[in-house]
C-alpha positions in Angstrom: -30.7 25.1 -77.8 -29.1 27.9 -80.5 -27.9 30.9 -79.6 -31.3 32.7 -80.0 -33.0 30.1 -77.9 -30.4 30.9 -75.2 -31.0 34.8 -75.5 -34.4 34.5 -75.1 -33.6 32.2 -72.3 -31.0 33.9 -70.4 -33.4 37.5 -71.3 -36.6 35.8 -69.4 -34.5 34.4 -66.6 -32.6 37.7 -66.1 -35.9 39.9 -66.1 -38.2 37.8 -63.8 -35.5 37.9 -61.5 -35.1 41.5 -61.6 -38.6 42.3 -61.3 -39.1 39.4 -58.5 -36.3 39.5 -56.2 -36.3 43.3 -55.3 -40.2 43.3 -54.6 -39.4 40.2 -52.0 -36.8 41.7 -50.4 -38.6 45.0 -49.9 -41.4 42.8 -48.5 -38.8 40.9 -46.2 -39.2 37.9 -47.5 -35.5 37.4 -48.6 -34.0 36.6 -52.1 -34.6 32.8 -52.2 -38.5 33.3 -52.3 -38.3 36.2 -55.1 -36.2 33.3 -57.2 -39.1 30.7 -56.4 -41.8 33.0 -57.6 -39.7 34.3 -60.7 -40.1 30.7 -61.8 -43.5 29.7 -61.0 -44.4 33.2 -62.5 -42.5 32.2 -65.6 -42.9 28.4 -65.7 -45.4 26.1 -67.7 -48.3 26.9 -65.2 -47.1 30.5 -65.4 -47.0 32.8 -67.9 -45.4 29.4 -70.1 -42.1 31.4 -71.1 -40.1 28.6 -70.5 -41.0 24.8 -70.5 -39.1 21.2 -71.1 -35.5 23.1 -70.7 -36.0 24.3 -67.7 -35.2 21.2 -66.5 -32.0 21.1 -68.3 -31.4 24.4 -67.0 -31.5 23.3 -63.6 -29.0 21.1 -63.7 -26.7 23.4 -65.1 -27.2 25.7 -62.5 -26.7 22.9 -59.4 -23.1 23.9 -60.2 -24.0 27.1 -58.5 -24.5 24.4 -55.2 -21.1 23.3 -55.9 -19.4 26.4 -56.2 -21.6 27.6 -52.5 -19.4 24.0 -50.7 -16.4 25.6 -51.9 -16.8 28.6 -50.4 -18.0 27.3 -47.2 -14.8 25.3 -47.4 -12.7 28.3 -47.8 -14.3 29.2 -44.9 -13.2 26.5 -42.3 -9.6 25.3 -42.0 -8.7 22.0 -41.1 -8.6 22.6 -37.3 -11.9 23.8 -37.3 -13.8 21.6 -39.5 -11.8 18.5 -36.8 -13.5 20.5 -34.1 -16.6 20.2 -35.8 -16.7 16.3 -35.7 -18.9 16.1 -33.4 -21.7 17.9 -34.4 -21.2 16.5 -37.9 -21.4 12.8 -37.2 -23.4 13.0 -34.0 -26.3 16.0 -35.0 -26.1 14.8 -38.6 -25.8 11.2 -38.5 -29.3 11.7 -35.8 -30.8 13.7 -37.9 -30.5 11.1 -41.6 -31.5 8.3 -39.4 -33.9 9.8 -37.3 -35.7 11.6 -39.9 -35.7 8.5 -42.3 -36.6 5.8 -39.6 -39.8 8.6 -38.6 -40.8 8.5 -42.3 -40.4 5.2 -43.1 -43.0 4.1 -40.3 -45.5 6.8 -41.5 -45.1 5.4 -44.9 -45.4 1.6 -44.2 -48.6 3.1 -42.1 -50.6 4.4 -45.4 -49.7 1.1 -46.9 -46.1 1.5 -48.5 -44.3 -1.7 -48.0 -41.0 -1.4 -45.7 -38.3 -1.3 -48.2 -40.3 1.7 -50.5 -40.9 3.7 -46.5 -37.0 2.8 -46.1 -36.3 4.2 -50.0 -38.6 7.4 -49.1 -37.2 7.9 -45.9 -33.7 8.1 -46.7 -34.8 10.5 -49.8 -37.1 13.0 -47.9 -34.5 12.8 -44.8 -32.2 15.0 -47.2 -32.2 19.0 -46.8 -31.5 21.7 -49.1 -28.0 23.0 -48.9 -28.9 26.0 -51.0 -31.5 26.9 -49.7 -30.9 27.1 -46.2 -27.4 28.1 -46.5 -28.3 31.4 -48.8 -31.2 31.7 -46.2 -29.3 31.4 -42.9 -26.8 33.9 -44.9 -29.3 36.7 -45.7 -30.4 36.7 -42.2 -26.5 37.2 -40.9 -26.9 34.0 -38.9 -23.9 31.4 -41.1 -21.8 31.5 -37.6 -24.7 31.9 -35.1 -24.7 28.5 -33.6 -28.0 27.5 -35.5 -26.0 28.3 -38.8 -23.2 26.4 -37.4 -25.4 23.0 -36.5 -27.2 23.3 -39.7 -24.2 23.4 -41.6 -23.2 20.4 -39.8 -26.1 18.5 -40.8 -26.1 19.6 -44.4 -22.3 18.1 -44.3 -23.5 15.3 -43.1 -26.2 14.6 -45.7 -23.4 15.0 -48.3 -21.3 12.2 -47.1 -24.2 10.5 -47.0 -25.4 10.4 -50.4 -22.8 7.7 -51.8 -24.3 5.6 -49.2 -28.2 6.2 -50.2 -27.4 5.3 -53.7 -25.1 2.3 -53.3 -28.3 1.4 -50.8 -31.3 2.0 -52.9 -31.2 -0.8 -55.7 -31.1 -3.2 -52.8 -34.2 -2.0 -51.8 -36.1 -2.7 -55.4 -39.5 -4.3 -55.3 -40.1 -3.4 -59.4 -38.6 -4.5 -62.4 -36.0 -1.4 -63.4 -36.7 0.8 -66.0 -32.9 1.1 -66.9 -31.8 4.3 -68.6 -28.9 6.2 -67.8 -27.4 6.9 -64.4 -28.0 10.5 -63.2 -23.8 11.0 -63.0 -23.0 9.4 -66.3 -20.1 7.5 -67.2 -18.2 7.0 -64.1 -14.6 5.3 -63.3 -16.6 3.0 -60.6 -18.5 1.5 -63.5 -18.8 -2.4 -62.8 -15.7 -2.1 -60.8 -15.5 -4.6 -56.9 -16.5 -2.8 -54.0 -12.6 -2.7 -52.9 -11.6 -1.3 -56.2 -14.4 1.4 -56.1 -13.2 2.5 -52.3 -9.3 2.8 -53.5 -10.5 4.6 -56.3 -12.4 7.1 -54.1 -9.6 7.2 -51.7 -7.4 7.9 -54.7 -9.5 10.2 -55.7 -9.8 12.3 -52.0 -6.0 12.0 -51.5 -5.4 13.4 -54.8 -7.6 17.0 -54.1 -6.2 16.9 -50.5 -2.2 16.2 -51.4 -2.9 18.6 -54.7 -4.5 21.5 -52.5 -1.7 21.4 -49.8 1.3 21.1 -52.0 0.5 22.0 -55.5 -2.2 24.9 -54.6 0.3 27.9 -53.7 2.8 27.1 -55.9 0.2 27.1 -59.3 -1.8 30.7 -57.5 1.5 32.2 -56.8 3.0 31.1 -60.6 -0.8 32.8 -62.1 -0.7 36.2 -59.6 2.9 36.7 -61.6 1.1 37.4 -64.6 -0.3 40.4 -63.2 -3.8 39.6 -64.8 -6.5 39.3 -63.1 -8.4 37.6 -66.1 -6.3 35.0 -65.4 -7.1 34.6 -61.7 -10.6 34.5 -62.1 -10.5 31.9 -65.0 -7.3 29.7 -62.6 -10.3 29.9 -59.6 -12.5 28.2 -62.5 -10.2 25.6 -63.6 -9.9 24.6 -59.9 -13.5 24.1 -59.1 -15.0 22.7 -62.2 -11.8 20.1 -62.5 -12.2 19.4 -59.0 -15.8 18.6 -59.3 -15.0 16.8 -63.1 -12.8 14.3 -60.7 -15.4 13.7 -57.8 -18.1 13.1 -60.4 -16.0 10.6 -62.7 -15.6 8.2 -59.1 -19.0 8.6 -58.6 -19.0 11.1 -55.1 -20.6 13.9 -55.0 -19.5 17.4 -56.9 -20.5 19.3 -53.8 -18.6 17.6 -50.9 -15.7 17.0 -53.8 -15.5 20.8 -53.9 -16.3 21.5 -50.2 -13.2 19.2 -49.4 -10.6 21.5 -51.7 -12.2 24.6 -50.2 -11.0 23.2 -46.6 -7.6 22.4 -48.0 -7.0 26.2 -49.4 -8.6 27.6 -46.3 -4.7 28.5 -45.0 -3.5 29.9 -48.3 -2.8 33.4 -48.4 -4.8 33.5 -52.0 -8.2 32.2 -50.2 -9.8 35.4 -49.8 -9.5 36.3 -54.0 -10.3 33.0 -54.6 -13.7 34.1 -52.9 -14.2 37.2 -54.5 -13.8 35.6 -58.3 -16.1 32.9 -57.1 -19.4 34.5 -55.3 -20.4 36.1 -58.7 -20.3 33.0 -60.6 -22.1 31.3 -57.2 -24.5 33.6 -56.9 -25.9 33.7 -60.4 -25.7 30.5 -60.8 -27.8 29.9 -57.3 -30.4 32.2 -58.8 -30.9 30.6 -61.6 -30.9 27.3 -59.6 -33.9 28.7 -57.1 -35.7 29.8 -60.7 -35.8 26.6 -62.1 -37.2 24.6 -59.0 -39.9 27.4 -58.9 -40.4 26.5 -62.4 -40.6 22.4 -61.5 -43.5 23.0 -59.2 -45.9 20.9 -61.2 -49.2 23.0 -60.4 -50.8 20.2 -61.8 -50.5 17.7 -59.6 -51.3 19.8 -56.9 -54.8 20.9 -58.5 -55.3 17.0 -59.0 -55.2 15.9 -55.3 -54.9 19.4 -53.4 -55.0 17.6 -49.8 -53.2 14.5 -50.5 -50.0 17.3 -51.7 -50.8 19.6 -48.8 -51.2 16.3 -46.2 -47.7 14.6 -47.5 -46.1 18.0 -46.8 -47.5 19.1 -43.5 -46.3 15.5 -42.8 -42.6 15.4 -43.8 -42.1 19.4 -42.1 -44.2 18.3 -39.1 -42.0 14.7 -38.7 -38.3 16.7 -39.8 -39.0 19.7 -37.4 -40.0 17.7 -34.5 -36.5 15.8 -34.6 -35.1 18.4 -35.7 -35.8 20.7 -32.3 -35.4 17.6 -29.9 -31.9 17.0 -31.3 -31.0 20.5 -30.9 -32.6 20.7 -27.3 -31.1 17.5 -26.6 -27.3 19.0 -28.2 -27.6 22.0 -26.1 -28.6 24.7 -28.3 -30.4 27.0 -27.2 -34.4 27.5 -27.8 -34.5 30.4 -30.3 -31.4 28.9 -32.4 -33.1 25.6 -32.1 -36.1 27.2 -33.4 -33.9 28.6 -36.2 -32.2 25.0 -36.7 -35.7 23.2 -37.2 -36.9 25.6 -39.7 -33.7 25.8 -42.3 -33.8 22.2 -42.3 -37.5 21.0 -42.3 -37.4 20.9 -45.9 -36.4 18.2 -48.6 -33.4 18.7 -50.6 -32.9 19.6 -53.9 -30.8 16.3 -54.4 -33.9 14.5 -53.9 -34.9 15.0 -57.5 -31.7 13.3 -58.4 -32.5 10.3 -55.9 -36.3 10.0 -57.1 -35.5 9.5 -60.6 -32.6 6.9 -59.7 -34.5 5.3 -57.6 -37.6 4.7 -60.3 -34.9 3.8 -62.8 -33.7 1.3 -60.2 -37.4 -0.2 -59.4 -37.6 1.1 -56.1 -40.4 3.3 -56.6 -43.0 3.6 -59.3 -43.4 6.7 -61.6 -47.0 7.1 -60.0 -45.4 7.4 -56.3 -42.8 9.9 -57.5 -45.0 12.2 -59.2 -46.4 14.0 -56.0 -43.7 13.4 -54.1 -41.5 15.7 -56.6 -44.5 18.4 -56.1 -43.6 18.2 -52.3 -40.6 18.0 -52.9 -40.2 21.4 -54.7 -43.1 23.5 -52.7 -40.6 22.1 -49.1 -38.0 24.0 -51.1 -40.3 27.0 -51.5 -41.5 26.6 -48.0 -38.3 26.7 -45.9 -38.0 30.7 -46.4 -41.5 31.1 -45.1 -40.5 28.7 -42.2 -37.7 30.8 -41.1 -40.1 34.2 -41.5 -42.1 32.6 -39.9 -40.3 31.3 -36.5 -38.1 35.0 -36.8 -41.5 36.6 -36.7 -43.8 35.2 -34.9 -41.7 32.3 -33.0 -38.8 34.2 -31.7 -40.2 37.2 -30.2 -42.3 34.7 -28.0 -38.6 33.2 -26.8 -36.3 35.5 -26.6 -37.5 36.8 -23.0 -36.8 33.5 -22.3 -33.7 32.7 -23.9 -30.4 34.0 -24.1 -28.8 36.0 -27.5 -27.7 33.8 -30.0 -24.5 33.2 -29.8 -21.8 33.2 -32.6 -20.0 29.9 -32.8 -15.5 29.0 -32.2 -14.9 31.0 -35.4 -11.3 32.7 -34.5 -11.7 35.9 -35.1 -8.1 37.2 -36.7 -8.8 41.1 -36.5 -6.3 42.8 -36.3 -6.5 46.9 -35.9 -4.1 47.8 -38.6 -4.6 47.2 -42.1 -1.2 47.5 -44.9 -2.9 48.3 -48.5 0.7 47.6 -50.2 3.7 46.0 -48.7 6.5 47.3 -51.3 9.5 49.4 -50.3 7.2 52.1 -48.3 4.6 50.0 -46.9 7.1 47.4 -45.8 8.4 49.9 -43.0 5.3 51.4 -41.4 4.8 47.3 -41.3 7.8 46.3 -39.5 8.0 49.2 -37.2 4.5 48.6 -36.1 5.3 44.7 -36.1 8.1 45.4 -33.8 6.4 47.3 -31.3 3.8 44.6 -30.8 0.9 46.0 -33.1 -0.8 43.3 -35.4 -1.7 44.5 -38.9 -3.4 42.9 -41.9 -1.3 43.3 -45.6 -3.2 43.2 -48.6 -0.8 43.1 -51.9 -1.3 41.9 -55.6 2.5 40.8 -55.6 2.1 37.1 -54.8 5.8 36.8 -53.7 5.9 39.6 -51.3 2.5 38.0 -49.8 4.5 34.2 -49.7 7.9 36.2 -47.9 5.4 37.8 -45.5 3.4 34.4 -44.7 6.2 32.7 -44.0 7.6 35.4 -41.5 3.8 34.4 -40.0 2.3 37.3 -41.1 -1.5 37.7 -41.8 -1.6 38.3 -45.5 -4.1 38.2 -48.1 -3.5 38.6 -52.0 -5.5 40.6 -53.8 -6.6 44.0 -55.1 -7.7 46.6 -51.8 -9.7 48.8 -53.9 -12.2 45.7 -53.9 -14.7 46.1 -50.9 -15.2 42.2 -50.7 -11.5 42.0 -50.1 -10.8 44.7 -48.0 -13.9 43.6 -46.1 -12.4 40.0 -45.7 -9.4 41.9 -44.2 -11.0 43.0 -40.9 -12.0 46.6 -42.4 -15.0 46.7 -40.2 -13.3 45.8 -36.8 -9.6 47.9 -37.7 -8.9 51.3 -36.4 -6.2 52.3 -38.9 -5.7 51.6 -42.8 -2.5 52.7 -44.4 -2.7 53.0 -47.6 0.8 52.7 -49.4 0.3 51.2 -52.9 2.5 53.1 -56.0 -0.3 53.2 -58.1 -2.0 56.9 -57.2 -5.3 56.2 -58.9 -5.5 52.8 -56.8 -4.6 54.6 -53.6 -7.5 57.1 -54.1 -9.9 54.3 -55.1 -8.5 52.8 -51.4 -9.5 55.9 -50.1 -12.5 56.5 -51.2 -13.6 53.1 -50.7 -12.8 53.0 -47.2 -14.6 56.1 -45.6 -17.4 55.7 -48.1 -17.8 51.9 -46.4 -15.8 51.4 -43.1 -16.1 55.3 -41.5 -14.0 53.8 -38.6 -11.0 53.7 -40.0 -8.5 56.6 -39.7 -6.3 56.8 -42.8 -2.4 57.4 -43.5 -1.5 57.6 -47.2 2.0 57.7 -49.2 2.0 60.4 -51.8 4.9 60.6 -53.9 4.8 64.2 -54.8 2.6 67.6 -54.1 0.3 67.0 -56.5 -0.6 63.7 -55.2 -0.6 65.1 -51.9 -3.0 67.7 -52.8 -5.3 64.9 -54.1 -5.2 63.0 -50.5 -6.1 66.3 -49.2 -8.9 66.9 -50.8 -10.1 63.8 -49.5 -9.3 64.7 -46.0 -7.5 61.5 -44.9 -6.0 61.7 -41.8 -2.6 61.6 -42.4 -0.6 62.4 -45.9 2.9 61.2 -46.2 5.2 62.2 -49.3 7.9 59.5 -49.4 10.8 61.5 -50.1 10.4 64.6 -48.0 11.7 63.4 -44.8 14.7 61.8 -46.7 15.3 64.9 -48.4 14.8 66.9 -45.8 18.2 65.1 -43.8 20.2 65.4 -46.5 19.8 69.2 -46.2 20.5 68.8 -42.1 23.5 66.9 -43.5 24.7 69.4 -45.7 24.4 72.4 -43.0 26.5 70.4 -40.4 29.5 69.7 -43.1 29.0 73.4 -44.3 30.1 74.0 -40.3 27.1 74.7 -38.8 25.8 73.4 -35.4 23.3 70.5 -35.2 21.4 72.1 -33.4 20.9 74.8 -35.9 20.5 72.3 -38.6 18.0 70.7 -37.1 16.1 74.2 -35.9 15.8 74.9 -39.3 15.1 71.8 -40.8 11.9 71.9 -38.1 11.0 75.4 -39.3 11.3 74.9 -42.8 9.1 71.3 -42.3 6.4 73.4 -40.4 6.5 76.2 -42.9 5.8 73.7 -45.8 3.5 71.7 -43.8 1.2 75.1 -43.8 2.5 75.7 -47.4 0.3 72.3 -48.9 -2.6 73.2 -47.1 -3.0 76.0 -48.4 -1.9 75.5 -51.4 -4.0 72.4 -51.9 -7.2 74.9 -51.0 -6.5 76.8 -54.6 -4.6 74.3 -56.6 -7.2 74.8 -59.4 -7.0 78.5 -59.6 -3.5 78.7 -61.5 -2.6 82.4 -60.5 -3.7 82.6 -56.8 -1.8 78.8 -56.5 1.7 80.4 -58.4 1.4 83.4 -55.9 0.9 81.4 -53.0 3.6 80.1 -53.3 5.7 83.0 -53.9 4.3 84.3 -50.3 5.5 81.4 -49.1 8.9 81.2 -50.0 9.6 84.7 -49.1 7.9 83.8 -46.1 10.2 80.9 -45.3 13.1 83.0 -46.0 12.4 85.7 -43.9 11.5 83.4 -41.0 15.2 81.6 -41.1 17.0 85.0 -41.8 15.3 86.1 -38.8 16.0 83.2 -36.6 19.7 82.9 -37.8 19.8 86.6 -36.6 18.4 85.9 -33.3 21.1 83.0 -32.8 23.8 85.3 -33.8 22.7 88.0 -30.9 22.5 85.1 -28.3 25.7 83.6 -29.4 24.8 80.2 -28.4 26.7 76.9 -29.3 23.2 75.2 -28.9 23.9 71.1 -28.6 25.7 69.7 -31.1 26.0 65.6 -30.2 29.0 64.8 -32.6 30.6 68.0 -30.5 29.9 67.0 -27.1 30.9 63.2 -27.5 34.3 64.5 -28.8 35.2 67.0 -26.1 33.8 64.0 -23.8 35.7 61.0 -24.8 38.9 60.5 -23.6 41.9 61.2 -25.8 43.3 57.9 -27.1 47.2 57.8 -26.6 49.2 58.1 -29.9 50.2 54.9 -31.4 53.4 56.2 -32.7 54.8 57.1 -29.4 
């Protein structure tokens, strides 16, 4: 393809899913479907704007599948994902054989001989991980406990894919076609079964031990550079090399992926790992959902109308019966169960990968594959109707009888204070707070101050706060308070703005380092504007009256007055900061007016003739006189 081809490409794509996605989200049908019906409105039974490279295209964009496990990953740490055992080798492990044992009798039943029901089985058992993850997503339901099961499963069914294709050439009743294998050249090449598992071992240990020990180091080593270029393309280098390694020893991309998102889960870099990620993820899944809209072979479907509609009512009708008695049987409840069934119903996209290795292999014939792949693709397109389907029609019918979805054990960390900026002003707002008990959230772009502060246990996350997807991440929608103490100004009053433009809860203090700034924070009525030298300032003038021989008492009278006095000063002077003359004579007013107030309340000490309290005074006339050493 040259670089016109690709224009023209990357131009069609781009537009059809402009024009697409919007008008099926407005209808409610989600984002997945307006993809599908981009490309079957584009595709060769479309309007024919794209044709053979579409295919090509799509598996390019399965990356965009790989990048989604990642994320999920980053999403569940270690502890969790042990927790999780259960429902991924019991609910999932049910669910692969179940669904491919139910599937391989229907086949042997319409004449299929056991080992090609056993091959289609095992391929039609599979789910799609897009799909129902970006589905189950849209609907805000990833940690509702149908999210959580189907997640599970789709876990599952990744593990299990090494085993389907070491499986499937022992189930070959027709003379191979040969060709290449769909994960080219590989390490595992004509290596002995124990050499292939210590190579996959090898391969595991080396993303695990590499993600633990290695990870934070190279992050903290790239946030020095202070570019964020160099973040995003370091959150590249990690995914696609990850994946590069999984595919050379023959496992899957996906799970390869999935496994190094678990592993950084507990890094204090996780959350900006995320936000240079989803872009890439996201329109990469697009074009993914395009192209399988563009595979649906109309075709075949015209050719034999009810043998297409009859093998697909089949595989949803035999896949969502197991699927709700496994989840009735596991405990969830009916409308989550409902929810369950539905996301998962539907083939996989990996099945395309398995249908043409398992014709190469001689398992199947082209002539069984061909419909199959038209199921196959219109499942895909059908599991987003499913799930309108059971949230419209099925749900309203249960949910009088059963009770509120509940989220799943994801620990929510919230605390009610966030830190935008942990230098040498955020740092003590954060340890005051920190002593008295009150848990706060520190978001900083300096990756040492974010390791110091992990280690000390603190909740940190590196990255830039004027990003909503990070301050999100934070807890900005459950906090109460947001200080905002970063030295940039302009950053600060992106913060700002940000914040009570997205998260109206939160109350916020901000550092100013002058009046001008000050005037700026303002304007933007924050709750709290502190100038970082004022109250320093301010005690050294206290100081300076006490050595001068005043009281304390009178030191610190005025040093109240004068604070109050220029409290009211800003505001008003912030009020007509952009009218030069009325701001200059403001602020004559209110000097003389300060004077006058502390010339009259010197006066008014004077005429009471009081000592007031002086501290230093009192403890000296108090103490006991110490006996002189020289006598």
């Amino acid at each position: 393809m040259n670089q016109a081809e690709f224009l023209t490409q990357a131009t069609v794509y781009l537009a059809a899913a402009l024009i697409t996605v919007p008008i099926a989200s407005r209808l409610g049908l989600g984002s997945v479907l307006g993809y599908l019906g981009a490309g079957l409105a584009i595709g060769p039974w479309g309007l024919g704007l794209i044709g053979d490279e579409g295919e090509e295209v799509q598996h390019f964009a399965e990356f965009g599948v790989v990048m989604m496990l990642f994320l999920v990953g980053l999403e569940l740490q270690p502890s969790r994902l042990w927790r999780m055992r259960g429902p991924i080798f019991g609910l999932g492990g049910l669910q692969v054989l179940g669904s491919a044992a139910l599937i391989a009798v229907g086949a042997t039943l319409v004449g299929l001989s056991w080992r090609e029901g056993v091959a289609l089985g095992l391929i039609l058992a599979m789910s799609s991980t897009a799909i129902a993850l970006q589905s189950l997503n849209e609907r805000g339901l990833s940690r509702a406990e149908s999210g959580q099961s189907a997640f599970s499963v789709l876990l599952f069914q990744d593990l299990a894919v090494i085993p389907i294709l070491a499986l499937l050439p022992a189930l070959a009743t027709h003379t191979p076609m040969g060709g290449e294998e769909h994960h080219g050249a590989s390490f595992a090449d004509g290596l002995a079964p124990w050499a292939y598992a210590l190579l996959v071992l090898g391969a595991v240990a080396a993303v695990v031990v590499g993600g633990r020990f290695l990870g934070r180091p190279f992050f903290r080593l790239v946030a020095r550079t202070g570019l964020r270029e160099m973040f995003t393309a370091a959150s590249l280098l990690l995914v696609v090399g990850v994946a590069q390694l999984m595919t050379l020893v023959g496992l899957s991309a996906a799970l390869g992926t999935f496994l190094a998102g678990v592993v950084l889960a507990e890094s204090e870099y996780r959350h900006e790992l995320e936000s240079d990620i989803e872009p890439f993820k996201g329109l990469l899944l697009g074009v993914f959902f395009i192209a399988v809209g563009s595979a649906i072979d109309v075709g075949v479907v015209m050719q034999s109308p009810l043998v297409i509609l009859g093998l697909l009512l089949g595989v949803l009708t035999l896949k969502g019966a197991l699927l709700v008695a496994l989840g009735r049987a596991w405990g969830i409840a009916k409308d989550q169960t409902a929810i369950f069934a539905a996301s998962l119903a539907g083939v996989g996209e990996f099945a395309f990968v398995l249908f043409g290795f398992a014709t190469r292999e001689g398992v199947l014939t082209p002539e069984q594959t061909k419909p199959l792949l038209a199921v196959t693709a219109l499942s895909m397109a059908a599991t987003p109707l499913l799930l309108l389907f059971v949230e419209r029609v099925v749900l309203p019918r249960l949910v009088a009888v059963a009770p509120p979805a509940r989220e799943s054990d994801v620990e929510d960390h919230g605390q009610p204070v966030i830190i935008a900026g942990y230098g040498r002003f955020g740092q003590i707002p954060g340890r005051f707070l920190t002593a008295n008990g009150v848990g706060t959230t520190t978001v900083d772009v300096d990756g040492d101050q974010i390791d110091m502060l992990r280690r000390f246990g603190q909740r940190v996350y590196y990255g830039d706060a004027s990003r909503l997807d990070l301050l999100t991440a934070a807890g900005a929608a459950r906090a109460r308070l947001l200080i905002v103490a970063v030295d940039d100004h302009e950053k600060c009053m992106q913060i700002v703005h940000l914040a009570q433009t997205h998260f109206p809860n939160l109350a916020i203090l901000a550092r100013a380092r002058g009046r001008a700034e000050a005037y700026d924070l303002m304007e933007a009525k924050v709750e709290g504007v502190y100038r970082e030298t004022f109250d320093t300032a301010l005690r050294v003038g206290v100081d300076a009256l006490r050595l001068l021989g005043q009281s304390s008492h009178r030191a610190h009278r005025a040093a109240q007055m004068f604070r109050r006095v220029d409290e009211r000063t800003i505001v008003e002077m912030a009020a007509v900061r952009h009218d030069q003359e009325r701001l200059m004579r403001t602020a004559r007013d209110r000097v003389a007016l300060l004077e006058r107030t502390l010339a009259a309340d010197r006066a008014r000490e004077r005429a009471l003739d009081e000592g007031g309290w002086d501290a230093e005074t009192m403890r000296d006339r108090q103490a006991p006189q110490a006996p002189d050493e020289g006598r």
